[in-house]
PAFI-722748 format. One record per residue (C-alpha): x, y, z. Coordinates in steps of 0.02 Angstrom, whole numbers, padded with zeros to 5 digits, always signed. Layout:
N
XYZ;...
! end
This chain:
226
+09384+09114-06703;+09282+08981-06631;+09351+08800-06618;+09267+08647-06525;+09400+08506-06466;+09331+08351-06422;+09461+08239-06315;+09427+08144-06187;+09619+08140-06120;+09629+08278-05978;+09830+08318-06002;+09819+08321-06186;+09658+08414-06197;+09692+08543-06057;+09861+08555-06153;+09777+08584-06325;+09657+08719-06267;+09804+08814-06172;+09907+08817-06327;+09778+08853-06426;+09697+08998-06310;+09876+09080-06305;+09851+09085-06489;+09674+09199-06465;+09568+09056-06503;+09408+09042-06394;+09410+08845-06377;+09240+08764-06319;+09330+08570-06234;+09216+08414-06213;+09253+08246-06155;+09137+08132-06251;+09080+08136-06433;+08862+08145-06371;+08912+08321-06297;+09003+08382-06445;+08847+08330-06535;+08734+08418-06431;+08856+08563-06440;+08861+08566-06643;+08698+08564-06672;+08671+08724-06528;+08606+08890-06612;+08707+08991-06510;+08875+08956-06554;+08957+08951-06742;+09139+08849-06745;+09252+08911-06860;+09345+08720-06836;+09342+08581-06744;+09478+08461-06663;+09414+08273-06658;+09491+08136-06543;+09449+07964-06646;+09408+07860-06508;+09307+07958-06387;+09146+07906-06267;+08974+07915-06352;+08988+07939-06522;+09173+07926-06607;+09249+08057-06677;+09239+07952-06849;+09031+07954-06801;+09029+08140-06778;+09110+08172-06943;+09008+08061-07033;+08844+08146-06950;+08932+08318-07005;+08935+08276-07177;+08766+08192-07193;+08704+08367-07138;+08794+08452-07254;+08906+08547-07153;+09056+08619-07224;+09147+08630-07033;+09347+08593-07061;+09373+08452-06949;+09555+08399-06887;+09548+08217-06836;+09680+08163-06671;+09712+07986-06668;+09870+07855-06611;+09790+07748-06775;+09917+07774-06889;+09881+07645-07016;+09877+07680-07210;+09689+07592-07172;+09632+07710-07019;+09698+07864-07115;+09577+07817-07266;+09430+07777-07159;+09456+07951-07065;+09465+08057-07217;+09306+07936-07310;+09216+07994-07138;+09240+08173-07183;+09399+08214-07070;+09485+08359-07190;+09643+08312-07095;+09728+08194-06980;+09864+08226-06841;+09938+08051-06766;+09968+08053-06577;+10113+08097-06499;+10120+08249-06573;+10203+08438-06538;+10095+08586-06528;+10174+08672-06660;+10140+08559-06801;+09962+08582-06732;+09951+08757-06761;+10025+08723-06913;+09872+08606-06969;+09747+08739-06900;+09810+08872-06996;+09829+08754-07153;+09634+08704-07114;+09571+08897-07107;+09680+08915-07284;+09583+08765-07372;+09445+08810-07296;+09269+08897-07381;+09284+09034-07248;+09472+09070-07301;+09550+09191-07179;+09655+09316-07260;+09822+09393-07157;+09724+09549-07118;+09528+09587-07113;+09494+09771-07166;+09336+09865-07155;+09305+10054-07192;+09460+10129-07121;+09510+09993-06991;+09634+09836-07024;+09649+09715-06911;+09824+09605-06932;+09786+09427-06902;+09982+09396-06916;+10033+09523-06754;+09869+09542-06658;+09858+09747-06701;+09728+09848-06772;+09753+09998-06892;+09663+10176-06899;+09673+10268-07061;+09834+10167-07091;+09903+10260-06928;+10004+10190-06803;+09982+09999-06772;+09882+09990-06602;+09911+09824-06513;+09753+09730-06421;+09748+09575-06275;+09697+09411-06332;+09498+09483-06294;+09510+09645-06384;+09572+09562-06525;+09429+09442-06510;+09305+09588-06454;+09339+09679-06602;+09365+09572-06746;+09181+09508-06710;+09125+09685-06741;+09212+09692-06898;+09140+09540-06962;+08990+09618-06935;+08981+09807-06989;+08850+09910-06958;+08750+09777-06858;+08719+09790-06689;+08771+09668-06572;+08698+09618-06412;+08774+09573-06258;+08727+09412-06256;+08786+09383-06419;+08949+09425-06374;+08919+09317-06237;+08892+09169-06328;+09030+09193-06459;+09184+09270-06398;+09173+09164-06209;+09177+08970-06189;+09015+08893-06163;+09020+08873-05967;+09117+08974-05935;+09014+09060-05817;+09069+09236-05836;+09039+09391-05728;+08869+09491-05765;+08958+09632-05823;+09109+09547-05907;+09054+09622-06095;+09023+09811-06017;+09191+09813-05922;+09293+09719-06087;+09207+09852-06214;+09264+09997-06106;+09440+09934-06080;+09434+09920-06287;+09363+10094-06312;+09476+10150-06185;+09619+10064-06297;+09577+10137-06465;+09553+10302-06376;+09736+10328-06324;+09764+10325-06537;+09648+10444-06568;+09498+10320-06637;+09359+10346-06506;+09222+10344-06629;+09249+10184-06687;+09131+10086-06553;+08967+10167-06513;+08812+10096-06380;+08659+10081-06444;+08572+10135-06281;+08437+09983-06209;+08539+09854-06370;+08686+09816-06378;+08844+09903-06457;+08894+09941-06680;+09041+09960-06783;+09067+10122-06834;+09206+10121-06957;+09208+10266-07072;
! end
């Protein structure tokens, strides 16, 4: 799960995308409201939510709502803000904020407004995602084989693996993967997806599901999940 945070406070934001990286999200952070823009309207990279500081350089978070919306798109947006006026709150939600979180505030109750978010949300996530005989458990980071025993992933198989089963049967490209399931800028290694998707193979494996992941030699890699 994709989420872009906009917040142009270093502690708070470098705060915000440690919490929320702990929590398996893969958290794309920019200072100024232009760059979220830019980042938004990028064909490479779908946010499942974003996190909007109010006042911000550029365009406000208020003005990158309000462009969302005008555009038609559905993205759950969490508004941060120290306005905490009856008067600010309306204006934020009029803008097309779906929620709004008044600084200072604890990282729980953040979460909390996150998860609330993905509930309200069109693309409501259930507490597990199942396809053909494998269930991934949102709730304790595990994945099911044939209802076997519960097999428990790192933070990037989790991430690694729920992207295949969001898309059965397809096959998926390295620099798909790439652009989803690592932070834009991140700059990673050349053979960062190769040496993740063995240590998941080699994972599943040791429970007796090797089949599960196959290489489609010269493409990329499918979900095999019968």
């Amino acid at each position: 799960m994709r989420i872009l945070l906009v917040e142009d406070e270093p502690d708070l934001g470098a705060a915000i995308k440690r919490t929320l990286s702990q929590e398996a999200y893969i958290v794309d952070w920019v200072l100024d409201g232009t760059q979220a823009w830019e980042f938004l309207e990028s064909q490479w990279t779908q946010y499942t939510l974003a996190i909007f500081d109010w006042l911000l350089p550029g365009l406000s978070g208020i003005e990158l709502c309000v462009k969302l919306r005008q555009q038609n798109n559905p993205l759950p947006v969490l508004m941060l803000t120290a306005k905490d006026s009856m008067e600010d709150k309306v204006a934020g939600l009029d803008a097309g904020a779906d929620d709004y979180l008044i600084k200072p505030f604890g990282m729980a109750e953040l979460l909390a407004r996150l998860r609330a978010l993905q509930r309200r949300s069109p693309q409501l996530q259930a507490p597990a995602l199942q396809v053909g005989s494998l269930t991934l458990d949102y709730t304790t980071h595990t994945v099911c084989y044939q209802n076997k025993q519960a097999i428990p992933l790192t933070i990037k198989e989790f991430q690694l693996l729920e992207y295949f089963m969001k898309h059965p049967t397809q096959i998926v490209t390295r620099d798909q993967l790439l652009n989803q399931l690592w932070e834009l800028g991140a700059e990673p290694m050349s053979n960062v997806v190769a040496a993740q998707m063995r240590l998941l193979r080699r994972k599943l494996a040791e429970y007796g599901c090797d089949r599960v992941l196959e290489t489609v030699y010269g493409v990329g890699y499918r979900l095999n999940s019968h």
